[in-house]
C-alpha positions as CSV (number, residue, x, y, z in Angstrom):
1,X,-84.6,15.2,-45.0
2,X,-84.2,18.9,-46.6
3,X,-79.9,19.0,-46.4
4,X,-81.0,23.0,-45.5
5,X,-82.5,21.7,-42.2
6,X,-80.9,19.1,-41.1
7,X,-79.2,19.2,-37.5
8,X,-75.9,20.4,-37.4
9,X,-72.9,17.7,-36.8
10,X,-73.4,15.8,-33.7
11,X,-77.1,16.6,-33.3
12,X,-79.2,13.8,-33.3
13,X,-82.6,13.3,-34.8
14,X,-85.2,12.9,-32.4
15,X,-88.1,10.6,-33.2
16,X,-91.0,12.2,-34.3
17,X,-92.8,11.9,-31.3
18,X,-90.1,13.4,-29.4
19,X,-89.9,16.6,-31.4
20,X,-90.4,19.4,-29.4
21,X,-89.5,17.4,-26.6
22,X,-86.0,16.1,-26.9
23,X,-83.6,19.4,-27.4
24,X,-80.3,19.9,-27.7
25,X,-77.5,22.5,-27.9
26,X,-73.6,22.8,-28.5
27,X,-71.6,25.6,-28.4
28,X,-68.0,25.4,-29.2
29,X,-65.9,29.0,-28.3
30,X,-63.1,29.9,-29.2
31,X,-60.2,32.4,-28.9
32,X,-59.1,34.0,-32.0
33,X,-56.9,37.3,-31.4
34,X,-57.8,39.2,-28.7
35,X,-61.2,38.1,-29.0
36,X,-63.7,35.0,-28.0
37,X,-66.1,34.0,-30.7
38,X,-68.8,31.3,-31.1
39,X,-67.1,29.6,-33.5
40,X,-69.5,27.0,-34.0
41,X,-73.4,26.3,-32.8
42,X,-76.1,24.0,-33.2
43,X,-79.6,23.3,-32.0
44,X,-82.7,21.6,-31.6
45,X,-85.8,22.5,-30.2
46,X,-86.9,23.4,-27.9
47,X,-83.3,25.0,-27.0
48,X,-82.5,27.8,-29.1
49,X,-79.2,30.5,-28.6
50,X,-79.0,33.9,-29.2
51,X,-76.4,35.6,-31.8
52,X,-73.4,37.0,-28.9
53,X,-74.0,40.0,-27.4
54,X,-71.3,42.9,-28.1
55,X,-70.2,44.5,-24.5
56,X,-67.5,46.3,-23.5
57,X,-66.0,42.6,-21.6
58,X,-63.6,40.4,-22.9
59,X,-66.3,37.6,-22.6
60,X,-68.5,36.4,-25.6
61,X,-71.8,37.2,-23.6
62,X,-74.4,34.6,-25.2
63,X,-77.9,33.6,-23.9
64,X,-79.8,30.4,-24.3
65,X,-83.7,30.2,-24.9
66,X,-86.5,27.9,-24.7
67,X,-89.2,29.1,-26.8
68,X,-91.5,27.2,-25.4
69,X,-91.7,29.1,-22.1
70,X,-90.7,26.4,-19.7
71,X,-89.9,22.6,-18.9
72,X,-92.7,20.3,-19.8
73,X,-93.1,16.8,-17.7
74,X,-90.9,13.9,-19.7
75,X,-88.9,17.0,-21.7
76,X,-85.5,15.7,-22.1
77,X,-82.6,18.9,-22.9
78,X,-79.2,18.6,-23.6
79,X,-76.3,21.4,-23.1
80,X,-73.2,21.0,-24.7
81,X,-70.0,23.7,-24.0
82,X,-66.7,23.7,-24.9
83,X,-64.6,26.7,-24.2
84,X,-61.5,26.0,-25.9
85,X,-58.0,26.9,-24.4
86,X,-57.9,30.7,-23.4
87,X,-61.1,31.7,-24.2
88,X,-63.6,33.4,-22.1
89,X,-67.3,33.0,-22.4
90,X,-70.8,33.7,-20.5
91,X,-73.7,31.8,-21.0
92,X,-76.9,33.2,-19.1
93,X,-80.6,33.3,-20.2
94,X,-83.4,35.7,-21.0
95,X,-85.5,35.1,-17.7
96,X,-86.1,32.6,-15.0
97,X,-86.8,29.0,-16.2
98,X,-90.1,28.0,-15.4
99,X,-91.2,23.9,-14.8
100,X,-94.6,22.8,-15.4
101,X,-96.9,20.6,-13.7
102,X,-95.8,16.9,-14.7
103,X,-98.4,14.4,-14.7
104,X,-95.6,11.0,-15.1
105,X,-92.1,11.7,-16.1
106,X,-90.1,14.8,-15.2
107,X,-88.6,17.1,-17.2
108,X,-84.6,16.3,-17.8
109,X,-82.1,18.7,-18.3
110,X,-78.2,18.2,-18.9
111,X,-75.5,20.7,-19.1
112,X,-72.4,19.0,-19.8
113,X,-69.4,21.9,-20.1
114,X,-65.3,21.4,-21.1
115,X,-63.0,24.1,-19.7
116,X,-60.1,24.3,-21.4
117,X,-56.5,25.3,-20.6
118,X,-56.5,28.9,-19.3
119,X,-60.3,29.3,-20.2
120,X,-62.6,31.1,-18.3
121,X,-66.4,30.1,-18.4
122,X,-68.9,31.5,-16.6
123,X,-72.8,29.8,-16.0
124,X,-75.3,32.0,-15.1
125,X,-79.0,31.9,-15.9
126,X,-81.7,33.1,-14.3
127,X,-83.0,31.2,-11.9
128,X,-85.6,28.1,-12.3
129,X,-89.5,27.9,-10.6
130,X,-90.7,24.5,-10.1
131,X,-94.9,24.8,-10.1
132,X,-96.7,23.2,-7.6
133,X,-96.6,19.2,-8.9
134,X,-93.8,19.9,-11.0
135,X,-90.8,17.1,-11.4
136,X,-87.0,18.1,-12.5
137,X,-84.0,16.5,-12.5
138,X,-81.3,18.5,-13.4
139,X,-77.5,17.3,-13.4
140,X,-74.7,20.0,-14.3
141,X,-70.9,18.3,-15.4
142,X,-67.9,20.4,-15.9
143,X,-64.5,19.4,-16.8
144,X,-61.7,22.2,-16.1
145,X,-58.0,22.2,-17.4
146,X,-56.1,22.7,-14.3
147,X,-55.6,26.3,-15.5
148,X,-59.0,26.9,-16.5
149,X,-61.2,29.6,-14.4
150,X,-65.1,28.7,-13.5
151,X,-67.9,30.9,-12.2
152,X,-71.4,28.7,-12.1
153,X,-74.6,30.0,-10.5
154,X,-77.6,27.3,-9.6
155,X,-80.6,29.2,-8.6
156,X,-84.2,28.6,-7.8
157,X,-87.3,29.7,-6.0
158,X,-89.3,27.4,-3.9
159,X,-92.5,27.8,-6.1
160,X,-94.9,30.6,-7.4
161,X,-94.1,31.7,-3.9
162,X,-96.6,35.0,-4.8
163,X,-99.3,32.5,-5.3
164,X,-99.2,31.1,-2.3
165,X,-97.3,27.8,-4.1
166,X,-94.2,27.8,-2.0
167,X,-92.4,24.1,-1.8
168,X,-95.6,22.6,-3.0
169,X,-93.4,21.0,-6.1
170,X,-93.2,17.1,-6.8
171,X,-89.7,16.4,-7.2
172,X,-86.4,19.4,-7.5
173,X,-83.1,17.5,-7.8
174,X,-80.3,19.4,-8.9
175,X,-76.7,18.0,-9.2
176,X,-73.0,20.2,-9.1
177,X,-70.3,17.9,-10.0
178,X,-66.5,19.9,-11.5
179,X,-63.5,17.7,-12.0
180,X,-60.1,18.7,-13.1
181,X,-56.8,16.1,-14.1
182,X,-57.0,15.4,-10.3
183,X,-60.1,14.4,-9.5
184,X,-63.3,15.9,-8.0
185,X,-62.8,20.0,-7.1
186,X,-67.0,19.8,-6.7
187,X,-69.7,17.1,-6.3
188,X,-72.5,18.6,-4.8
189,X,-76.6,17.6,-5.0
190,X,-79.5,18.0,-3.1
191,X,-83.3,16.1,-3.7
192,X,-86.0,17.6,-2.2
193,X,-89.9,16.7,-2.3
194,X,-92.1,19.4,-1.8
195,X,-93.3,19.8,1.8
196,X,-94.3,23.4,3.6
197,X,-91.3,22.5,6.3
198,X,-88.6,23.5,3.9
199,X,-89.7,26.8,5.5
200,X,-89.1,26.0,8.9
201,X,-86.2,27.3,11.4
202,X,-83.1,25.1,10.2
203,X,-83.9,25.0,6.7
204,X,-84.8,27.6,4.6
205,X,-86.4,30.0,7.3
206,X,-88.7,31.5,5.5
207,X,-86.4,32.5,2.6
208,X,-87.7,30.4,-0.3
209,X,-85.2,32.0,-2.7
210,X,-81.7,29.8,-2.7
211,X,-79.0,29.1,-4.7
212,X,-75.0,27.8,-5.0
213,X,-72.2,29.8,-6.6
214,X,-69.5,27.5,-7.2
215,X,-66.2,29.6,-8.2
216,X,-63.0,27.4,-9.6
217,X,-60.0,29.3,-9.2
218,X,-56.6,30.9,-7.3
219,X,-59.0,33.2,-5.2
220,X,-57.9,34.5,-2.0
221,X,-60.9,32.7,0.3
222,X,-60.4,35.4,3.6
223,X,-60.7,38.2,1.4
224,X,-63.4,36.8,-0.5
225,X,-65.5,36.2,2.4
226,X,-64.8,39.9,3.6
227,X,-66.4,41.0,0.5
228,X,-69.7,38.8,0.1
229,X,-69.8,40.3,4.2
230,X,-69.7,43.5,3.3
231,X,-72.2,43.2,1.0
232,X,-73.9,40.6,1.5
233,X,-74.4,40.2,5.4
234,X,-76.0,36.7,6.8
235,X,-77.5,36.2,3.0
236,X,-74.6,33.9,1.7
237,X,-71.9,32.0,3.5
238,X,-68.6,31.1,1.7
239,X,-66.9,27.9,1.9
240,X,-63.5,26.4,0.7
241,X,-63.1,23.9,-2.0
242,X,-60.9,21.5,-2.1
243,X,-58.5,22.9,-4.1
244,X,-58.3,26.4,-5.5
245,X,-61.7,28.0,-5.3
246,X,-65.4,28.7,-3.2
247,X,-68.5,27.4,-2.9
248,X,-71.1,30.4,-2.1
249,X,-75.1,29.1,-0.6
250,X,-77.4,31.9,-0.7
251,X,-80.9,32.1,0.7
252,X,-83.0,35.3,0.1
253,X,-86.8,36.3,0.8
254,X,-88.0,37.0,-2.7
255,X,-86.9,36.7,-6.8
256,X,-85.2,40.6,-6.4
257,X,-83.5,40.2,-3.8
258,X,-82.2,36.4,-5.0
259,X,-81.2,38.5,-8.2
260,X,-79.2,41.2,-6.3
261,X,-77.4,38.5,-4.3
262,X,-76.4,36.3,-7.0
263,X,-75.3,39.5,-8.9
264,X,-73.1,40.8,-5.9
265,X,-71.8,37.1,-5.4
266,X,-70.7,36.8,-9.3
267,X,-69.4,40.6,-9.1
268,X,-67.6,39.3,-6.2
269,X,-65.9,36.4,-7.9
270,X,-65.2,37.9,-11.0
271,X,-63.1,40.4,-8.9
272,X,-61.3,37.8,-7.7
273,X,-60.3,35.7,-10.6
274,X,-60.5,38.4,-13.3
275,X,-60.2,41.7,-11.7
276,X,-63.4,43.0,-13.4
277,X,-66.6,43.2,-12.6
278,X,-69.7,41.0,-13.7
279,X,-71.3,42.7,-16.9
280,X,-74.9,43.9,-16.2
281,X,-77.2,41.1,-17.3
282,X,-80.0,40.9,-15.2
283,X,-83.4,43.1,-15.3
284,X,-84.2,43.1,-11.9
């Protein structure tokens, strides 16, 4: 293999049939002054990650890309984080995430995130579209240093709702688990198959635009909740964690509207923890 293109350390090689199809990422941050940087990144495809984005925000702002467009069935993608000890970083992507019909396997994808001590990381993509016969399994694993500070955002639509698609997918399993030296703080999933009563008084009601904020942290929960009210109305409910921080659901009746909650929810939280608000990310 060409030494000028082989994976960086800790990549493996996928087999040849796999490439394309097997990707994965780490990102290693680090605090150096009064600044984060990435201090060290690798990838292989499909995953890519853009160069850090310079804002006026403590965070190192970074976004992660698929340049293929979207999950195929039987793609398999791996996420690797590590925010070392006081260092602050935000990890979003481009657009929303779209899944592809699968004919057998579904597509696979794993983030798997350390938190260090004092570290701040914050999760927030876009949000994903399962199309109608589409199959994902997604699993997302954090482990925080009992000082470490967490906002993560878990988004989706029910379909190419526009199209008349809505909850017409295969398979959408998605899987919130945060642990600290003391155990669980989250462990949270949900598997649906698609079926039009999603829709129905009970469930989703017509919204088929939801998603999860989970925020690890010392937030004051009453005041919080006063906030996402004020803003927010009846789209997102606020509940406590077991220890030190919220768990946010949010249901909304379109992609623009999901956008503007999960904005005001992460605004929201980042006053809380940080005492500044969320950089503006999002085109919508």
């Amino acid at each position: 293999m060409d030494p000028q293109r082989a994976p960086a350390p800790g990549l493996s090689v996928p087999e040849l049939s796999r490439v394309g199809r097997d990707g994965h990422l780490r990102l290693l941050f680090e605090r150096r002054g009064a600044r984060t940087v990435l201090a060290r990144s690798g990838f292989t495809l499909p995953l890519q990650v853009m160069a850090p984005v310079a804002l006026d925000d403590p965070a190192a702002v970074v976004s992660v890309l698929n340049p293929t467009g979207g999950l195929l069935g039987g793609d398999r993608l791996v996420i690797d984080v590590e925010v070392g000890a006081d260092a602050h970083a935000c990890l979003t992507t481009p657009s929303a995430t779209k899944v592809y019909r699968a004919r057998d396997a579904a597509a696979v994808q794993t983030v798997r995130a350390r938190v260090g001590p004092g570290a701040i990381l914050e999760w927030v993509p876009e949000h994903t579209i399962p199309f109608a016969g589409s199959a994902l399994r997604q699993s997302i694993d954090v482990e925080i240093a009992e000082t470490g500070r967490l906002i993560l955002a878990d988004a989706f639509s029910a379909g190419r709702v526009a199209r008349g698609e809505a909850w017409r997918f295969a398979h959408l399993e998605s899987a919130l688990r945060v642990r600290d030296a003391r155990g669980w703080v989250v462990l949270d999933r949900f598997v649906l198959a698609g079926d039009a009563s999603w829709s129905a008084l009970g469930a989703t009601e017509d919204a088929p635009y939801f998603g999860t904020v989970v925020i690890v942290g010392q937030v004051d929960l009453d005041a919080l909740a006063r906030d996402l009210t004020a803003r927010l109305g009846a789209h997102a409910v606020v509940g406590a964690l077991p220890r030190r921080g919220a768990l946010v659901r949010c249901l909304a009746p379109d992609a623009s509207a999901l956008g503007q909650i999960v904005d005001a929810v992460w605004d929201a939280a980042r006053q809380a923890l940080l005492g500044r608000s969320a950089p503006r990310l999002r085109k919508n």
